[in-house]
PQR file of N, CA, C, O and H, with PARSE charges and radii, in Angstrom:
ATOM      1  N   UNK A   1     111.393  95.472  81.103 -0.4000 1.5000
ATOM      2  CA  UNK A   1     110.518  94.414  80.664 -0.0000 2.0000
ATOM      3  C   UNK A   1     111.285  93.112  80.467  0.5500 1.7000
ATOM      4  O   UNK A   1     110.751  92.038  80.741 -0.5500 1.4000
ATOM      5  N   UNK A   2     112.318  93.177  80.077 -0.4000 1.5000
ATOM      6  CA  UNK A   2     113.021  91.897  79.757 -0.0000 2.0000
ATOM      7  C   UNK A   2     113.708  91.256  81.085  0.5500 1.7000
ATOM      8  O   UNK A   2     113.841  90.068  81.382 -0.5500 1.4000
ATOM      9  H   UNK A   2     112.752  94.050  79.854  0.4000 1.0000
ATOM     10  N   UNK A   3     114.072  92.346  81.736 -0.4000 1.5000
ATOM     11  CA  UNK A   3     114.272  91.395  83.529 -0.0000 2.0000
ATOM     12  C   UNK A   3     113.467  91.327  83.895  0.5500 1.7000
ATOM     13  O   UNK A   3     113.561  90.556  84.851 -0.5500 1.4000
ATOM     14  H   UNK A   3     113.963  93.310  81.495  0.4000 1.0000
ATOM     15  N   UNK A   4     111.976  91.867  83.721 -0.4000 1.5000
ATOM     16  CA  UNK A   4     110.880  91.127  84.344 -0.0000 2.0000
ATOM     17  C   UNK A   4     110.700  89.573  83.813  0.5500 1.7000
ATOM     18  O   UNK A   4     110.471  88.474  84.319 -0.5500 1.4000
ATOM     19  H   UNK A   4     111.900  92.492  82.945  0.4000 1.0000
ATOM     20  N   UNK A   5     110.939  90.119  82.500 -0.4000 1.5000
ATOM     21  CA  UNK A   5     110.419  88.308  81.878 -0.0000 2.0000
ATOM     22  C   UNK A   5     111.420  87.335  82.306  0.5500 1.7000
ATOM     23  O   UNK A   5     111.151  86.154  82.527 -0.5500 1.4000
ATOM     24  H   UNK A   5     111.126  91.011  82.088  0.4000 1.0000
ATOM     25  N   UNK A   6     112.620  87.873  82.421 -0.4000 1.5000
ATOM     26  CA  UNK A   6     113.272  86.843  83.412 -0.0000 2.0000
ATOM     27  C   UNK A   6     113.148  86.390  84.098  0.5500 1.7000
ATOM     28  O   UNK A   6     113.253  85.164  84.133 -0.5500 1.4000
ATOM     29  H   UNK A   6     112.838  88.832  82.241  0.4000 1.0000
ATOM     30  N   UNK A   7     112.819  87.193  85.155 -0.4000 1.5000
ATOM     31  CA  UNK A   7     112.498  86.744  86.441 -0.0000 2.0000
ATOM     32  C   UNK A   7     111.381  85.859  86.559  0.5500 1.7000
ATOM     33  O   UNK A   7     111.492  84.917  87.344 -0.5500 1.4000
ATOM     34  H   UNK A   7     112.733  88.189  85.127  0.4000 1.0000
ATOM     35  N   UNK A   8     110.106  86.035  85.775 -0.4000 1.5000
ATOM     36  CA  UNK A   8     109.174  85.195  85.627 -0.0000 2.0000
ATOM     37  C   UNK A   8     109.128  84.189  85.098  0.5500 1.7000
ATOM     38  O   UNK A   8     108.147  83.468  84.918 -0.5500 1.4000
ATOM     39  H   UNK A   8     110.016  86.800  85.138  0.4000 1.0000
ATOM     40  N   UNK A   9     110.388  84.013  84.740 -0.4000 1.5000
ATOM     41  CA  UNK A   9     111.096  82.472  83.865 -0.0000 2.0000
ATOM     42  C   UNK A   9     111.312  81.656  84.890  0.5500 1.7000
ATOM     43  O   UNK A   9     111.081  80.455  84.745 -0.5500 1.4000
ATOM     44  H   UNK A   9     111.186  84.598  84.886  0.4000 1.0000
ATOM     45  N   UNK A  10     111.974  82.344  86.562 -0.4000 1.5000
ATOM     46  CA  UNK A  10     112.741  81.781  86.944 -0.0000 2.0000
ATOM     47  C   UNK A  10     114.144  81.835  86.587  0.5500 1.7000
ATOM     48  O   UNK A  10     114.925  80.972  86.988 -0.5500 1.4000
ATOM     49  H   UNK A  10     112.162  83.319  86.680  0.4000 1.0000
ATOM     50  N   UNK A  11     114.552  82.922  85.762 -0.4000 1.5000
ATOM     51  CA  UNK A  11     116.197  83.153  85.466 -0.0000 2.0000
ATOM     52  C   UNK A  11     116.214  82.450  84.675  0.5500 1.7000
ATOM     53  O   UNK A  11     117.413  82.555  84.419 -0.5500 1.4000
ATOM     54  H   UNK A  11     113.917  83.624  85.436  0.4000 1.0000
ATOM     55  N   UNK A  12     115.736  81.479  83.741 -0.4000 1.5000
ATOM     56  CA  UNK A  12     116.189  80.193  83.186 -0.0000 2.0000
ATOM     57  C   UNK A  12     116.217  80.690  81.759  0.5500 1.7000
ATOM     58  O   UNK A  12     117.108  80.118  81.130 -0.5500 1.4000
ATOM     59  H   UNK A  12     114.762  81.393  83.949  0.4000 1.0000
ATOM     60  N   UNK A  13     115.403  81.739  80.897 -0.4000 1.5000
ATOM     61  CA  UNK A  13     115.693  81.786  79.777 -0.0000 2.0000
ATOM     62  C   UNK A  13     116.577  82.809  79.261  0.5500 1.7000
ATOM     63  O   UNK A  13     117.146  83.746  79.822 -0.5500 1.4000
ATOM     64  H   UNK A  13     114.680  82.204  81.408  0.4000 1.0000
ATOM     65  N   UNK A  14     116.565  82.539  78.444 -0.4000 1.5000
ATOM     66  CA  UNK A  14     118.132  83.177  77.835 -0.0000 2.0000
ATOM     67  C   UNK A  14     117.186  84.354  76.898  0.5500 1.7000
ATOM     68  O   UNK A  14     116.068  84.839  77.069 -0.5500 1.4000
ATOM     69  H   UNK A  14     116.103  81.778  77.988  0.4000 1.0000
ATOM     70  N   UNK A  15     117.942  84.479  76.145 -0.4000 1.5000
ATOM     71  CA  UNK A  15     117.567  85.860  74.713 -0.0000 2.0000
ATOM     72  C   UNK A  15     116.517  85.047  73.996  0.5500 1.7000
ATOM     73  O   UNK A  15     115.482  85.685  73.808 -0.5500 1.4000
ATOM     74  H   UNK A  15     118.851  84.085  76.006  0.4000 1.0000
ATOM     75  N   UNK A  16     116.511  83.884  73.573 -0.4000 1.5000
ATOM     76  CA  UNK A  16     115.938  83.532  71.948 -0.0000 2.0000
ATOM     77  C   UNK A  16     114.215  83.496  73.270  0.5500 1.7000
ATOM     78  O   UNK A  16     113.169  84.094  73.017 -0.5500 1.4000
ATOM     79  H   UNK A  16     117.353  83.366  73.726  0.4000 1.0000
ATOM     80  N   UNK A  17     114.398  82.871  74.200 -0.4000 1.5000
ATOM     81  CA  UNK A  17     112.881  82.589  74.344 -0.0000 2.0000
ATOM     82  C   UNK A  17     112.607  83.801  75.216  0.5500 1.7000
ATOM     83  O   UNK A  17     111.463  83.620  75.631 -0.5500 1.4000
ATOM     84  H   UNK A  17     115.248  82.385  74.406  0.4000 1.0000
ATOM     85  N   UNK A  18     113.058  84.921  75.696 -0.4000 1.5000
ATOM     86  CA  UNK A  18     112.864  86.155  76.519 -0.0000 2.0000
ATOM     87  C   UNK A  18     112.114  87.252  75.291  0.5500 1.7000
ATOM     88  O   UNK A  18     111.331  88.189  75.449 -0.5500 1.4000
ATOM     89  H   UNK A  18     113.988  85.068  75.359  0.4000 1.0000
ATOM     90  N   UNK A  19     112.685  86.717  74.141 -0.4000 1.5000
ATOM     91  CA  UNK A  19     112.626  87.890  72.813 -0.0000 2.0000
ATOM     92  C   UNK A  19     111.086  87.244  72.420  0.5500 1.7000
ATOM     93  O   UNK A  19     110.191  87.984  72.011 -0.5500 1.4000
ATOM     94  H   UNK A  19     113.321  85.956  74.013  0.4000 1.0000
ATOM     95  N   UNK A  20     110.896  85.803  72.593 -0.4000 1.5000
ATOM     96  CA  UNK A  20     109.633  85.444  72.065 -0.0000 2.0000
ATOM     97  C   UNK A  20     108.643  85.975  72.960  0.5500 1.7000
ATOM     98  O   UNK A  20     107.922  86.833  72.449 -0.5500 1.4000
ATOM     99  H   UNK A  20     111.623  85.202  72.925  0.4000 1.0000
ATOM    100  N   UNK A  21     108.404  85.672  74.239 -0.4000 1.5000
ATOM    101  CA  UNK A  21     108.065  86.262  75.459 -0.0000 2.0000
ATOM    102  C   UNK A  21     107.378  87.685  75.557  0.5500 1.7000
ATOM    103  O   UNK A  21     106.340  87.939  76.169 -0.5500 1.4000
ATOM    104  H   UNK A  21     108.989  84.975  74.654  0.4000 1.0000
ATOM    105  N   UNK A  22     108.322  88.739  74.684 -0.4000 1.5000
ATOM    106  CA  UNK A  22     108.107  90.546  74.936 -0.0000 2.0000
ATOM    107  C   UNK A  22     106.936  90.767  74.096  0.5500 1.7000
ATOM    108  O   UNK A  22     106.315  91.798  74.353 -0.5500 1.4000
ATOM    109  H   UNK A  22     109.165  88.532  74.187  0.4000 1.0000
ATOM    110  N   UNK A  23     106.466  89.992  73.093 -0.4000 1.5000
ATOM    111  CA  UNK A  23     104.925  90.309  72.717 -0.0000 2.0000
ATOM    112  C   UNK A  23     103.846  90.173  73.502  0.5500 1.7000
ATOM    113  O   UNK A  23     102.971  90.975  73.829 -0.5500 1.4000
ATOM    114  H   UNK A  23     106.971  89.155  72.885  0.4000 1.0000
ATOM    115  N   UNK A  24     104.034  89.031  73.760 -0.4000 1.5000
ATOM    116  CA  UNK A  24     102.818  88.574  74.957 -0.0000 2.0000
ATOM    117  C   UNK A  24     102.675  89.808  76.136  0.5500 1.7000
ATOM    118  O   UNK A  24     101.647  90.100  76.747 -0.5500 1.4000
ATOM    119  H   UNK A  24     104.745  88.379  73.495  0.4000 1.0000
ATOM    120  N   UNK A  25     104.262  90.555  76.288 -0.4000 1.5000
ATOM    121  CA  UNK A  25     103.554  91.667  77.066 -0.0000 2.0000
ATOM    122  C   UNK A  25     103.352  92.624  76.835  0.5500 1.7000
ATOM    123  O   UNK A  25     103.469  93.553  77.634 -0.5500 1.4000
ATOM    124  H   UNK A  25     105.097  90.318  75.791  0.4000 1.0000
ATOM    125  N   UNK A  26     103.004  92.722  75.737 -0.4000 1.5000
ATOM    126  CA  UNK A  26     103.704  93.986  74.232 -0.0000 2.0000
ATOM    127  C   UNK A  26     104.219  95.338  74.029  0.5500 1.7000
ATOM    128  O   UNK A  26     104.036  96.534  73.805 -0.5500 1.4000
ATOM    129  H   UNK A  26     102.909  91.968  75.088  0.4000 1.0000
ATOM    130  N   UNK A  27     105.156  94.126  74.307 -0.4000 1.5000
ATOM    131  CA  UNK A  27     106.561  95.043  73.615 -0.0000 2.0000
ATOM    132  C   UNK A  27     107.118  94.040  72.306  0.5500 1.7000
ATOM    133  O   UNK A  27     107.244  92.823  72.441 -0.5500 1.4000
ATOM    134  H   UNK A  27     105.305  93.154  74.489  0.4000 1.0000
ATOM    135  N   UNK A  28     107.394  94.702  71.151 -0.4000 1.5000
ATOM    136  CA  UNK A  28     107.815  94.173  70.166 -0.0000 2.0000
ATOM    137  C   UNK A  28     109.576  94.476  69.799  0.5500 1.7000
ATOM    138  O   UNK A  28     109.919  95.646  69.634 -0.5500 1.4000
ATOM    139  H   UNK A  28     107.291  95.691  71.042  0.4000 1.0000
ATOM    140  N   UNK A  29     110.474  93.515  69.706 -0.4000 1.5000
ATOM    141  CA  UNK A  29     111.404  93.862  69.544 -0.0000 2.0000
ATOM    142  C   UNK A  29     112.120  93.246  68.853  0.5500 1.7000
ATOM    143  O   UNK A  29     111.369  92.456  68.282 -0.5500 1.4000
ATOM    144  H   UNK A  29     110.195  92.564  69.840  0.4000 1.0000
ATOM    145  N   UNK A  30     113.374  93.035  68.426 -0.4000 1.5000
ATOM    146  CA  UNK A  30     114.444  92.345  67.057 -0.0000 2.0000
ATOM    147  C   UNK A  30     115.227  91.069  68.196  0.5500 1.7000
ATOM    148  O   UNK A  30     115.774  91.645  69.136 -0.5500 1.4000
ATOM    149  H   UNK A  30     113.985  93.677  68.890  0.4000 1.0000
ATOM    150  N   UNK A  31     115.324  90.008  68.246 -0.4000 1.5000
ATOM    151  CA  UNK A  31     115.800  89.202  68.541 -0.0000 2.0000
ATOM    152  C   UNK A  31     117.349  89.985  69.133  0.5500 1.7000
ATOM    153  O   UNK A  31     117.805  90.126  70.268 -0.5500 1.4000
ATOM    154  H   UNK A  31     114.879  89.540  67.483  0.4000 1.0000
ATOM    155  N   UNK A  32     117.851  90.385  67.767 -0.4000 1.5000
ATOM    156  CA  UNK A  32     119.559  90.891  68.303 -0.0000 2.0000
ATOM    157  C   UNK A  32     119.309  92.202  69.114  0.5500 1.7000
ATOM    158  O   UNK A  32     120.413  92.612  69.472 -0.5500 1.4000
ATOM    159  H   UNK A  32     117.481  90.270  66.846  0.4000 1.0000
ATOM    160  N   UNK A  33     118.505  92.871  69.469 -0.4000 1.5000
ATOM    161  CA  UNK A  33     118.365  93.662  70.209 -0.0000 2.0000
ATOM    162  C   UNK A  33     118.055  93.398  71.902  0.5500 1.7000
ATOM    163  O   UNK A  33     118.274  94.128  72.869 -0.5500 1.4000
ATOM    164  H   UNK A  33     117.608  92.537  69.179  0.4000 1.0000
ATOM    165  N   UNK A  34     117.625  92.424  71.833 -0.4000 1.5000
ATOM    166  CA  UNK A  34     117.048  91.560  73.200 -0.0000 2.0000
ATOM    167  C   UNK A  34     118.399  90.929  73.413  0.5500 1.7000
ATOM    168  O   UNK A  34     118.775  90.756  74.572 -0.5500 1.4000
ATOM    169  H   UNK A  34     117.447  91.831  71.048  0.4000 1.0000
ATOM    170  N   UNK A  35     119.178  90.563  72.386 -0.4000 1.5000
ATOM    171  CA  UNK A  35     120.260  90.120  73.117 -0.0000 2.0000
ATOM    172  C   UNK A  35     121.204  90.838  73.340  0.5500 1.7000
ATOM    173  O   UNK A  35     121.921  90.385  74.232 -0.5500 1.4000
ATOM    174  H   UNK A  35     118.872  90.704  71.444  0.4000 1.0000
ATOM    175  N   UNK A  36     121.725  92.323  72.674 -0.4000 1.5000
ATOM    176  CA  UNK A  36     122.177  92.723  73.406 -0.0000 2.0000
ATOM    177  C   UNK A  36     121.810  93.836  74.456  0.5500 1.7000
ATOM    178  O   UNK A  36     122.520  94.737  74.902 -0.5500 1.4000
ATOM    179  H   UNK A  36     121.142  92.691  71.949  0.4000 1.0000
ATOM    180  N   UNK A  37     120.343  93.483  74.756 -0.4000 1.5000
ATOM    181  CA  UNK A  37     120.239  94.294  76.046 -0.0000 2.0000
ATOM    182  C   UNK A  37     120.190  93.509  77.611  0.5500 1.7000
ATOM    183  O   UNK A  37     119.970  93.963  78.734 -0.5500 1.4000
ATOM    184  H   UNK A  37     119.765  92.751  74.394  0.4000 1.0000
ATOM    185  N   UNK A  38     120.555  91.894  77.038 -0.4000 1.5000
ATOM    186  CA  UNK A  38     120.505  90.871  78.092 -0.0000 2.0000
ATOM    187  C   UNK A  38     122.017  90.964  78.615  0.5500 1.7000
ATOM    188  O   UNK A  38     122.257  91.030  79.820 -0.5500 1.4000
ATOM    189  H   UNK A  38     120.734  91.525  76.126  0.4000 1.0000
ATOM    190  N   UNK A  39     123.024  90.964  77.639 -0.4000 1.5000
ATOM    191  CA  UNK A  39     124.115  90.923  77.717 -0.0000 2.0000
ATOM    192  C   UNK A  39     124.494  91.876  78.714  0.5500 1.7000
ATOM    193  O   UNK A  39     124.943  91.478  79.789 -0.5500 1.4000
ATOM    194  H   UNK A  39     122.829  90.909  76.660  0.4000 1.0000
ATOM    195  N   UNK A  40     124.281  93.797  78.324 -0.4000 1.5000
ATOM    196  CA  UNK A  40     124.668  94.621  78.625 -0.0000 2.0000
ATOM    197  C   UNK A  40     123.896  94.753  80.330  0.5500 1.7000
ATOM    198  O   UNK A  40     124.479  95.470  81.143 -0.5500 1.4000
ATOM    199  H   UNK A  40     123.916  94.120  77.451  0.4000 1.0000
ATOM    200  N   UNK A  41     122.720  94.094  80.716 -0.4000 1.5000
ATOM    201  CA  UNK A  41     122.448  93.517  82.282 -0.0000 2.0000
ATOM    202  C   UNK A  41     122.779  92.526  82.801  0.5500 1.7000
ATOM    203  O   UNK A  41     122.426  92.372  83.970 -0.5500 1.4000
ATOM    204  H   UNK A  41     122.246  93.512  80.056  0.4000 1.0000
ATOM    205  N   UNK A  42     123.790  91.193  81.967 -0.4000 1.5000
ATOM    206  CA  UNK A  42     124.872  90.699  82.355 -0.0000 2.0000
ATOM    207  C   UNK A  42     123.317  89.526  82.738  0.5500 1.7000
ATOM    208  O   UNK A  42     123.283  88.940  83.820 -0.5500 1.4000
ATOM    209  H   UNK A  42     124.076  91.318  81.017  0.4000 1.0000
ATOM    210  N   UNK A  43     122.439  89.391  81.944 -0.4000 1.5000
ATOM    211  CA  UNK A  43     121.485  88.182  82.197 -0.0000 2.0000
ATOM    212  C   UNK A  43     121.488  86.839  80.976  0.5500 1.7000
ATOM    213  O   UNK A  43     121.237  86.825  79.771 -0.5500 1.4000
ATOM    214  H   UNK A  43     122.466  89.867  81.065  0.4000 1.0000
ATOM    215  N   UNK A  44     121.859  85.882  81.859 -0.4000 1.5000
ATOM    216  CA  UNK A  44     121.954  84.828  81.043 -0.0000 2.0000
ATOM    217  C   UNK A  44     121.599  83.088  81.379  0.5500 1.7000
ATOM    218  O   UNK A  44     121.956  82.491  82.395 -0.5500 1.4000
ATOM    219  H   UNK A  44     122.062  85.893  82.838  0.4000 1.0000
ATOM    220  N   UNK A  45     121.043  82.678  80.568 -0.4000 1.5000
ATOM    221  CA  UNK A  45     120.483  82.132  80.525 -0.0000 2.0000
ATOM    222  C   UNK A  45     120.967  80.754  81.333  0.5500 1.7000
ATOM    223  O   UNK A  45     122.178  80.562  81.224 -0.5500 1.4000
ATOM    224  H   UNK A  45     120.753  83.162  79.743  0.4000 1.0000
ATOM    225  N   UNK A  46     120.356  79.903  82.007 -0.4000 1.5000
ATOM    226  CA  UNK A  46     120.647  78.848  82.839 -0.0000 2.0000
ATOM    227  C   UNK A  46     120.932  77.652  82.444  0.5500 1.7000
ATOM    228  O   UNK A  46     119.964  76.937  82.186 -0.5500 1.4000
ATOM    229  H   UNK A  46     119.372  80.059  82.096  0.4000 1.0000
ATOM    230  N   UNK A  47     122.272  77.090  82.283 -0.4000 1.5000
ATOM    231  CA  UNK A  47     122.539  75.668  81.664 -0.0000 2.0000
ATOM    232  C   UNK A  47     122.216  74.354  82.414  0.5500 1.7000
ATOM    233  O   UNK A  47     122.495  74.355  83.613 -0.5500 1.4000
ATOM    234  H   UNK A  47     123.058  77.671  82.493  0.4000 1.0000
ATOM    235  N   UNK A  48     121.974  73.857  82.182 -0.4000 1.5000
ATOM    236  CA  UNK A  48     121.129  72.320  82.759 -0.0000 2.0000
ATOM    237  C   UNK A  48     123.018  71.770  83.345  0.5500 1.7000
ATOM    238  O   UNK A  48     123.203  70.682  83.889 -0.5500 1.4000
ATOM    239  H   UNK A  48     121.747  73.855  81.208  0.4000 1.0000
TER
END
């Protein structure tokens, strides 16, 4: 679910707005948990 929501970002968001994101498709989860399951798929967020 969370590389989906990536991908539907466009790659561009990181943890804080991917974690806001997982309700809307509901899944409910802890901010630090979203991040480290972004980390551990090596997905990160896109710097301008």
């Amino acid at each position: 679910m969370i590389r989906r929501a990536w991908n539907d970002s466009g790659k561009v968001y990181g943890y804080r707005k991917l974690s806001d994101e997982l309700p809307d498709q509901g899944e409910i989860s802890c901010p630090n948990r979203v991040a480290r399951l972004t980390r551990l798929a090596g997905i990160r967020a896109q710097m301008r």
